[in-house]
C-alpha positions in Angstrom: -11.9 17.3 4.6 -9.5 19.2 2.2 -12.6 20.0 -0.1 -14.5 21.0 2.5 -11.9 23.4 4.1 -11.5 25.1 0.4 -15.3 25.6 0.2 -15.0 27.0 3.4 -12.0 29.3 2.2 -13.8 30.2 -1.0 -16.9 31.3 0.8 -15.3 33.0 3.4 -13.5 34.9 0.5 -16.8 35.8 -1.4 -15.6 34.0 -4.0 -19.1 32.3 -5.5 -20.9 36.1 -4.4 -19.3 38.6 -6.4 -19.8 37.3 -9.3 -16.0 37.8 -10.8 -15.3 34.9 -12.1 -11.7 35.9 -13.7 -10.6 36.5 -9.6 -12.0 32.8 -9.3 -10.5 31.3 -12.0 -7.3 32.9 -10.6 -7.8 31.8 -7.4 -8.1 28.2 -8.0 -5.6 28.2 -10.5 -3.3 29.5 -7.8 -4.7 26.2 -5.4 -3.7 24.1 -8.7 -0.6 25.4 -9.1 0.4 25.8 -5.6 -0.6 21.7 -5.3 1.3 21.2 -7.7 4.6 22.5 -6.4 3.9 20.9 -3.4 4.0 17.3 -4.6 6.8 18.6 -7.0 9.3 19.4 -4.3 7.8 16.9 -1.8 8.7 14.2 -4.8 11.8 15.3 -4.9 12.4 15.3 -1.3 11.1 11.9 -1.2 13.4 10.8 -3.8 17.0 12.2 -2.2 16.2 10.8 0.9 15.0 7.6 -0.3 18.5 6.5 -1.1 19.5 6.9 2.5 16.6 5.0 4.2 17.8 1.5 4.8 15.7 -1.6 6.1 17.3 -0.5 9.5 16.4 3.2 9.4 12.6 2.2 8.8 12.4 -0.4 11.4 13.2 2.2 13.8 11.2 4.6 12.6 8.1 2.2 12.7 8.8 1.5 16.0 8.9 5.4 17.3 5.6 5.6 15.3 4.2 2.7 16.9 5.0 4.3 20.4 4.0 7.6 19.6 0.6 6.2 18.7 0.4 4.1 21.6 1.2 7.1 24.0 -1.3 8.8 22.4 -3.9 5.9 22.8 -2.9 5.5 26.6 -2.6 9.9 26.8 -6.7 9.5 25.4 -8.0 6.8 28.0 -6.5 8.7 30.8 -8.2 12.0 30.1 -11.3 9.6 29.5 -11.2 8.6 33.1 
């Protein structure tokens, strides 16, 4: 879906019509790079908090997950009916 949504950016930019391919190249070095950073700091995130999470923490965040998902589910077969 994340492909797809690119395509759909570079198209929408005119990216494959003009015909300049140094603004391409720019462009998706900028998606590259910008990726990149992403899972840099989100890494790093990961890593300070990951110290902090015990056994404990991340039961009860499974279990707020788990009801979360199940209100969803129940929120879904109501507007079914």
């Amino acid at each position: 879906m994340t492909i797809l949504a690119f395509v759909g950016i570079f198209a929408g930019l005119g990216v494959g019509v003009s015909g300049d391919y140094l603004g391409a190249a720019v462009l998706v070095a900028g998606v590259f790079a910008g990726s990149a950073l992403w899972w840099l700091v989100l890494s790093a995130a990961v890593d300070r908090v990951r110290e902090r999470v015990t056994p404990a923490v991340l039961r009860r965040v499974n279990q707020l997950a788990g009801v979360v998902i199940v209100g969803f589910g129940v929120a879904a077969l109501w507007s079914g009916l």
